[in-house]
N, C-alpha and C positions, 0 to 999 in steps of 0.2 A: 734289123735290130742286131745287134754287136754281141753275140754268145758270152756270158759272164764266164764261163771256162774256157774254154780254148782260142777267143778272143773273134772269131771268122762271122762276120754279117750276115751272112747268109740265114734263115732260120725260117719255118713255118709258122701259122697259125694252127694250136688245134682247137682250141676252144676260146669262145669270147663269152661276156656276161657282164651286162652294167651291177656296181653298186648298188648297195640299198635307198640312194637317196639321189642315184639319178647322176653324178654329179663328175664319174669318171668310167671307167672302162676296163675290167681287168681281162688281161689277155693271155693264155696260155701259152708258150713256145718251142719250139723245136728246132735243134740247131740240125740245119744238114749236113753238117762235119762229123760231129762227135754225137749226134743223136741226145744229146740229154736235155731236161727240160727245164725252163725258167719262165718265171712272171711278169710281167711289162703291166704297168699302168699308163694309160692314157686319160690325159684331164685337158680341158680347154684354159687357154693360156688365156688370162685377164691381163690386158695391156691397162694400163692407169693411164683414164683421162684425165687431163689439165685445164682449167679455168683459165683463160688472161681474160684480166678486169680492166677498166677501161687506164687505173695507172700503171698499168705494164705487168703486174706482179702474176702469179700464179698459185693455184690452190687448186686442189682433187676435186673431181665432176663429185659432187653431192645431191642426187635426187630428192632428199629430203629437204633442202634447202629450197630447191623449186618448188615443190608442193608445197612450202611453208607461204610461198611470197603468193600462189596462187591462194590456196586458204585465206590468207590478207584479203585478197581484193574481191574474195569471194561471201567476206561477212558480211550477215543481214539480208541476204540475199537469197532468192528460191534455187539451192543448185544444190543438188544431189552429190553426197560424197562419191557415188560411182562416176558423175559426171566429174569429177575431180581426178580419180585415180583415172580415171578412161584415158584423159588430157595427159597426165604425168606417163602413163605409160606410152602414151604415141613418143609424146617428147624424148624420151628417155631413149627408146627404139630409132628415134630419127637422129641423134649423137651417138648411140653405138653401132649404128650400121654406117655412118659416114666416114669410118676408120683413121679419123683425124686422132693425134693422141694430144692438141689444145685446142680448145672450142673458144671462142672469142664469149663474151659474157652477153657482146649486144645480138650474138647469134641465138643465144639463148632466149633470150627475151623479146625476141621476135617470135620465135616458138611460139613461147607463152601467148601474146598477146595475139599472134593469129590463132590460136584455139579459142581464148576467151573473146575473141571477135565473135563466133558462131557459138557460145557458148547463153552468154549474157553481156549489154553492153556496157551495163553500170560497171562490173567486176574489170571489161575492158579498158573503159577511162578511167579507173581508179589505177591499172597497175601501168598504162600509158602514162600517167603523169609522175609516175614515178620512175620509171624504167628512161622516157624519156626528160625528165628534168624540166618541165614545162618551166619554164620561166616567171610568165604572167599569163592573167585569164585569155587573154586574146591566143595565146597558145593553146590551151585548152580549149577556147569556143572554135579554132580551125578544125583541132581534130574532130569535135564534136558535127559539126558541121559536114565532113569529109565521114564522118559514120553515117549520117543520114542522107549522106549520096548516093553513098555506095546501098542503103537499106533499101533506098527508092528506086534505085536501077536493078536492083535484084528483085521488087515486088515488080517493076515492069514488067523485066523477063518472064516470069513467072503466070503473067496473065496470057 
């Protein structure tokens, strides 16, 4: 770190101590030239993720908009708000560890729909037929069809 007097990089730590709220790092400093002391803050850099939707455009990762579309598919249905935040915070975790700074929108919503796969499958096909744009019913009775393939080759295993 670059001595605010004398201008020379060099410098020690003598003392650290996070913030009251967790959120940066204040650090005490010692320049090895000139011996005098200064403060350095360090904070973690929030890179802005980006949205591309499927007509090119872009817009800020919004987690609340996720949970909102989850919520949707999750009404009337027996599913725990924890079991909702649990889902939003994997998703959320698996776009900020991917260190992508555009997430494609159908990335997302694969996300989603593999959570609510193991979640509930009504909440599933409801936000499948939207996320995917089902056409007609016969699109909807494949995937429906292809969820009770997959239930019954997972209760095989299972025995």
């Amino acid at each position: 770190m670059k001595c605010i007097y004398c201008g020379c990089i060099d410098s020690k730590v003598v003392d650290s101590r996070q913030n009251e709220d967790g959120t940066s790092i204040r650090r005490r400093r010692e320049c090895i030239s000139c011996g005098k002391r200064f403060t350095t803050y360090e904070t973690v850099e929030n890179t802005p993720i980006l949205v591309v939707k499927k007509d090119g455009s872009r817009q800020p990762f919004d987690i609340a908009k996720v949970k909102t579309g989850i919520m949707k598919a999750c009404e009337k249905r027996p599913i725990s708000m924890a079991s909702i935040d649990k889902l939003v915070g994997e998703i959320q975790r698996k776009i900020l560890n991917s260190l992508d700074q555009e997430v494609p929108s159908t990335y997302i919503g694969e996300l989603v729909m593999e959570g609510l796969k193991e979640i509930d499958e009504v909440a599933y096909v409801r936000y499948a037929s939207v996320h995917r744009q089902f056409k007609d019913i016969n699109t909807l009775l494949d995937e429906i069809e292809s969820l009770v393939k997959l239930k019954d080759s997972l209760s095989k295993e299972n025995k």
